[in-house]
Backbone as CSV, one residue per row, in Angstrom:
resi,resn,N_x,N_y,N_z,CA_x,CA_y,CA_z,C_x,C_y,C_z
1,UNK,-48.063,52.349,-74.739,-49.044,51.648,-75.527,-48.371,51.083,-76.771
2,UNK,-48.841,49.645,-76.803,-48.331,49.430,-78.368,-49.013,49.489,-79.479
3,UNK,-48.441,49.594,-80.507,-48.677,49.658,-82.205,-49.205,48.247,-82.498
4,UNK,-50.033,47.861,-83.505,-50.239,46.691,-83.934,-49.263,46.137,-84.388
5,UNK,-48.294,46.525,-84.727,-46.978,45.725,-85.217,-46.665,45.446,-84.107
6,UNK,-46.719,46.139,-83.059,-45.593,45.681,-81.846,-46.149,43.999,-81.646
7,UNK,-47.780,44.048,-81.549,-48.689,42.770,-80.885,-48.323,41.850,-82.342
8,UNK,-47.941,41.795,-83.366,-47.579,40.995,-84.019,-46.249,40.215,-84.210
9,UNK,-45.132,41.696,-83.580,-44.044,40.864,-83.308,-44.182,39.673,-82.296
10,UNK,-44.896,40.414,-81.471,-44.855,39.768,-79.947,-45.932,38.544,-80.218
11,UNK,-47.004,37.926,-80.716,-46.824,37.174,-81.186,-46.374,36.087,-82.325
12,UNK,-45.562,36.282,-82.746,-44.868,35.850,-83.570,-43.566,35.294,-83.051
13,UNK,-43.211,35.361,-82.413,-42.139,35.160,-80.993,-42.607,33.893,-80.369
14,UNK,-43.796,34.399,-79.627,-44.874,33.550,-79.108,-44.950,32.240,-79.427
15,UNK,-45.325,32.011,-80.511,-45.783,30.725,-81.679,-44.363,30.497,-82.359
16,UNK,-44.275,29.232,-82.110,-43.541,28.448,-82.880,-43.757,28.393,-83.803
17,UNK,-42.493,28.092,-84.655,-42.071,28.454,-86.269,-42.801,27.098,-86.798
18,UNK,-43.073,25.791,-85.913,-43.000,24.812,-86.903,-44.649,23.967,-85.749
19,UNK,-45.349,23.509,-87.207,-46.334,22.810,-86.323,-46.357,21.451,-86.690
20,UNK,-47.230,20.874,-85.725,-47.341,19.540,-85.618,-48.921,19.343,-85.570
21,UNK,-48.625,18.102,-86.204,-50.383,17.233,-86.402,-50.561,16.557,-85.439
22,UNK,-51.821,16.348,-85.128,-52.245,15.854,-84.200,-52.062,14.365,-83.350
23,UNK,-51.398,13.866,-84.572,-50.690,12.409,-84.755,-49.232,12.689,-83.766
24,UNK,-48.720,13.438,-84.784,-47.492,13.663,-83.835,-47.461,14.579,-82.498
25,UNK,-48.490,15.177,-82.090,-48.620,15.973,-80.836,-48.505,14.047,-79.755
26,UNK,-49.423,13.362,-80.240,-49.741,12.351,-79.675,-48.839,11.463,-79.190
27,UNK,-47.725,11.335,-80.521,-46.499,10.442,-80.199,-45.607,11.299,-79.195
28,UNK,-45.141,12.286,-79.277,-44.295,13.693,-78.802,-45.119,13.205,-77.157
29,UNK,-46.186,13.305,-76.854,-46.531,13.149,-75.280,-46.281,11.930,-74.898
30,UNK,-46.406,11.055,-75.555,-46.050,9.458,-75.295,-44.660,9.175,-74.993
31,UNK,-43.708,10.081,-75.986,-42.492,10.328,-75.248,-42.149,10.593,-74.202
32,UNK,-42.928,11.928,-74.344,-42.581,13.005,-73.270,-42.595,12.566,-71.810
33,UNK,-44.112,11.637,-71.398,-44.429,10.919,-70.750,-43.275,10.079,-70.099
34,UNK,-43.066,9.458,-70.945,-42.003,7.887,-70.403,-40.764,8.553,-70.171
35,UNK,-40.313,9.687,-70.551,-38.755,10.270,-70.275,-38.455,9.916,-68.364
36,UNK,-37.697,9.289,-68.479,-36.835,9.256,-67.046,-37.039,10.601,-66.542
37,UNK,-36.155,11.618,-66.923,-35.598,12.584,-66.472,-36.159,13.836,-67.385
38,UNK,-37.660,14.135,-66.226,-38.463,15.243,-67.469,-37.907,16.567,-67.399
39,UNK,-37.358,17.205,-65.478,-37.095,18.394,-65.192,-36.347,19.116,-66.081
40,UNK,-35.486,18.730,-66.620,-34.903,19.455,-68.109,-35.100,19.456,-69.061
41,UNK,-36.027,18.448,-69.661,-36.302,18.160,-70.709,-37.015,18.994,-71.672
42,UNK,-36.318,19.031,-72.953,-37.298,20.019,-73.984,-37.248,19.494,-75.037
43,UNK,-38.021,19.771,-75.743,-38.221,19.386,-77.679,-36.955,20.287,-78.393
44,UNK,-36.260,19.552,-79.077,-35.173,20.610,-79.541,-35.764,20.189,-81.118
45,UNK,-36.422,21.238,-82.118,-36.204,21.095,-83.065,-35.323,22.075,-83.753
46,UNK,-34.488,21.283,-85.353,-34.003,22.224,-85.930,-33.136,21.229,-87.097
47,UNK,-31.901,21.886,-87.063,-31.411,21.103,-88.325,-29.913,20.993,-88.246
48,UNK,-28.743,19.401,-89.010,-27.681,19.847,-88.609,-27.216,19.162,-89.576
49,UNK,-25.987,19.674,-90.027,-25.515,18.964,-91.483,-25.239,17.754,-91.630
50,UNK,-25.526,17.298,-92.659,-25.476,15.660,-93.238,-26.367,15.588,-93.820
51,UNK,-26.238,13.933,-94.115,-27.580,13.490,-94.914,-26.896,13.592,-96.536
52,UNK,-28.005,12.892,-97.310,-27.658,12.764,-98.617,-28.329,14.336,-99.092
53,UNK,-28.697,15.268,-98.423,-29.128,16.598,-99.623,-28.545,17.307,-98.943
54,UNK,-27.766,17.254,-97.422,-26.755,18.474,-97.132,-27.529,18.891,-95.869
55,UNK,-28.714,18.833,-95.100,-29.212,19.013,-94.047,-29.950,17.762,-93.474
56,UNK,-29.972,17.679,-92.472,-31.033,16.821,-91.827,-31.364,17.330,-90.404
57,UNK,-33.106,16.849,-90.599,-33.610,17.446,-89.595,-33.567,16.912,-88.023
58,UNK,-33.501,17.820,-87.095,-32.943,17.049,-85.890,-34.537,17.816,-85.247
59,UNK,-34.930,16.046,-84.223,-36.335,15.949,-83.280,-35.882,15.358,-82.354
60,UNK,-35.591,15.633,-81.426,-34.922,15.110,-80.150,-35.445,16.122,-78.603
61,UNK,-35.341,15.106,-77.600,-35.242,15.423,-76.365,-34.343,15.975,-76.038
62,UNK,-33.871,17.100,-75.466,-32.652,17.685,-75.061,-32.568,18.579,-74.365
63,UNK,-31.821,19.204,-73.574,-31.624,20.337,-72.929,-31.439,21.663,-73.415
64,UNK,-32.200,22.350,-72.554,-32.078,24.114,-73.266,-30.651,24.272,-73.508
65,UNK,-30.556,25.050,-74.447,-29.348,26.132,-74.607,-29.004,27.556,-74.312
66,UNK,-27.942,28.173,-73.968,-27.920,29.538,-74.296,-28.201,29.890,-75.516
67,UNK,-29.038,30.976,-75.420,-29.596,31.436,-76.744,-30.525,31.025,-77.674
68,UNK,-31.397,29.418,-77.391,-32.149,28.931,-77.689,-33.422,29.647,-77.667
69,UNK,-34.189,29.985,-78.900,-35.824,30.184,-78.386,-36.606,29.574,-77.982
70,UNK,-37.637,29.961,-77.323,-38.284,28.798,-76.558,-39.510,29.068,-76.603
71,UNK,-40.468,28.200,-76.879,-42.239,28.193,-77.253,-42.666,26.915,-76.428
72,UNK,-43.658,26.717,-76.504,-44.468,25.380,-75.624,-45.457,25.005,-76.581
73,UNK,-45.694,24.155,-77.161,-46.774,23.491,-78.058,-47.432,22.234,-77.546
74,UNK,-49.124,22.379,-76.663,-49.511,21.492,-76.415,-48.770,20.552,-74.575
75,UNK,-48.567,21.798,-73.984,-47.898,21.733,-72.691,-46.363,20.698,-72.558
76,UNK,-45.940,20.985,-74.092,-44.535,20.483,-74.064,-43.384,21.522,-74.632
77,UNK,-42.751,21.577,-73.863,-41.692,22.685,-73.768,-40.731,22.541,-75.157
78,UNK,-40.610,23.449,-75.735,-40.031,23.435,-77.342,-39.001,24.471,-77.234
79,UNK,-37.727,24.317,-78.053,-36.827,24.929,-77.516,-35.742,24.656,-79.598
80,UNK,-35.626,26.109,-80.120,-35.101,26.028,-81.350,-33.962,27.359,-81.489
81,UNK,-32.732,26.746,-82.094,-31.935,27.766,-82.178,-32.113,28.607,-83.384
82,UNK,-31.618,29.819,-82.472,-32.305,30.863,-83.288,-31.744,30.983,-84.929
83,UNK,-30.758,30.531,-85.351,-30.164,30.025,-86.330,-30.756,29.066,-87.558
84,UNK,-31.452,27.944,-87.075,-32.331,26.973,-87.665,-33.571,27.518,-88.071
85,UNK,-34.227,28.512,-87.664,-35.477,29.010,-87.554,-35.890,29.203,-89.403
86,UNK,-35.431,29.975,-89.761,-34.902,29.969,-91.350,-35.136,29.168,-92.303
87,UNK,-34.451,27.544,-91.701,-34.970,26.478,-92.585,-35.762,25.367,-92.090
88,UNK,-36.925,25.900,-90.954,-37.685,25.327,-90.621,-38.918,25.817,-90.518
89,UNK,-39.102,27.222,-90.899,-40.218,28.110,-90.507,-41.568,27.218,-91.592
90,UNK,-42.409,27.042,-90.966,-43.677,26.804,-91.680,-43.782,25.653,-91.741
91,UNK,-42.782,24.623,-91.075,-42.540,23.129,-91.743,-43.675,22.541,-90.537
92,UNK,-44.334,21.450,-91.275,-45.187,20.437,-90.107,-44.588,19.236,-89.910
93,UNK,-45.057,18.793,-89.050,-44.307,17.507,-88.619,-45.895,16.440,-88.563
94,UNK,-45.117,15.583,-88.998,-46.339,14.605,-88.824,-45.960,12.983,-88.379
95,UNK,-46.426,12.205,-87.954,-46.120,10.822,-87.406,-46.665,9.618,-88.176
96,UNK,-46.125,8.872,-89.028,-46.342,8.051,-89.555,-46.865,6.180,-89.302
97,UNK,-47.279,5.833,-88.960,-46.974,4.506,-88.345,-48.172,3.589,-89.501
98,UNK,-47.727,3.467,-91.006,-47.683,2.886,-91.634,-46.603,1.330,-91.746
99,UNK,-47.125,0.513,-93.099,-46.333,-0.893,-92.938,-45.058,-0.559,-93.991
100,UNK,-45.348,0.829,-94.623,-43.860,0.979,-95.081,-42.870,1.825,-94.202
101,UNK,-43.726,2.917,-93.398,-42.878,4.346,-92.680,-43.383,4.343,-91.511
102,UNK,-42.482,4.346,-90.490,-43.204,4.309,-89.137,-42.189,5.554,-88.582
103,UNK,-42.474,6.346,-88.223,-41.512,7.642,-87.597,-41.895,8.587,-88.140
104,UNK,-41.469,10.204,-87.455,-41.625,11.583,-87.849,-41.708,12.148,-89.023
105,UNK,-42.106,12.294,-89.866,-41.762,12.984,-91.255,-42.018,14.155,-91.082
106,UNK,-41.299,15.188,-91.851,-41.439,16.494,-92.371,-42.117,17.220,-93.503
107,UNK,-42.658,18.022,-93.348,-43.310,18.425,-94.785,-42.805,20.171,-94.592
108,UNK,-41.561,20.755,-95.328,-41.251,21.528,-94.944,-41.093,22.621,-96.010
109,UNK,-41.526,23.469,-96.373,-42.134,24.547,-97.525,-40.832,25.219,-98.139
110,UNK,-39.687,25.111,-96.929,-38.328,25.763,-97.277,-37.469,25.087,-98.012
111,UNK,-37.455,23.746,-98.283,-36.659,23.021,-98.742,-37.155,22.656,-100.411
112,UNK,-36.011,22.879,-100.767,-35.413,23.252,-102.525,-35.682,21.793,-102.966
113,UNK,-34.844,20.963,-102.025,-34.517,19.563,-102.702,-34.839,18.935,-101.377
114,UNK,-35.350,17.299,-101.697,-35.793,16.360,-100.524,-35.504,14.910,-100.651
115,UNK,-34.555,14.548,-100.257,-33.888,13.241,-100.131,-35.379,12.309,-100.317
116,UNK,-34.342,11.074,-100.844,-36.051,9.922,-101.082,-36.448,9.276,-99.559
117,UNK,-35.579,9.585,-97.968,-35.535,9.002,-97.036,-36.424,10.289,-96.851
118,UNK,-36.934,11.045,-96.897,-37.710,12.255,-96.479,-37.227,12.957,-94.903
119,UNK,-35.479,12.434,-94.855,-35.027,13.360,-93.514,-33.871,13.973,-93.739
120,UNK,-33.750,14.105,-94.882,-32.411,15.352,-95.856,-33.040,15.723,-96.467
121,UNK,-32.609,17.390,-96.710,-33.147,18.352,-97.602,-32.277,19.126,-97.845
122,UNK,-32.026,20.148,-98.782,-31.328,21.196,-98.787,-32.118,22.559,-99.105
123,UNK,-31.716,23.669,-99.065,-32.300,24.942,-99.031,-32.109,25.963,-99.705
């Protein structure tokens, strides 16, 4: 039998570190949709150095990894190394398609400093 901590680890595992608005659930299937080649396909979010504040965030189609965690948000397969988790936990994603910003933005609770392109941050 488990402890209530146990059912909290276990979901917490469960649920992905990072959510998305409803905007961007929308664009993310529109992708997802048109991909050539879906049988492998996963949401890789996370983060990889560069950028003008020292990180930038990476939203891409890609293939699992060893050691990758893996969640499903909205019957699309999500897949984050366990490494990134850290400086992405709590962050939302949202989809823009304004006449100044048209693409993904981040709104991410971990980040110290935030580039004026809103896709570098540091931590």
């Amino acid at each position: 039998m488990q402890n209530l901590s146990d059912n909290n680890t276990l979901e917490a595992v469960s649920t992905a570190p990072v959510k998305f608005t409803p905007t961007a659930l929308e664009e993310l299937h529109r992708i997802y949709d048109n991909l050539e080649v879906k049988e492998d396909a996963v949401l890789r979010v996370g983060v990889k150095g560069g950028g003008c504040s020292g990180l930038s965030y990476l939203l891409a189609f890609d293939k699992k990894e060893e050691g990758d965690n893996e969640y499903e948000v909205e019957g699309i397969p999500v897949v984050m190394n366990k490494a990134h988790v850290m400086y992405v936990l709590g962050m939302h994603v949202d989809w823009e398609q304004g006449l100044n910003n048209r693409g993904f933005s981040f709104n991410n609770p971990n980040a110290s400093e935030i580039c004026g392109c809103g896709q570098s941050f540091s931590a």
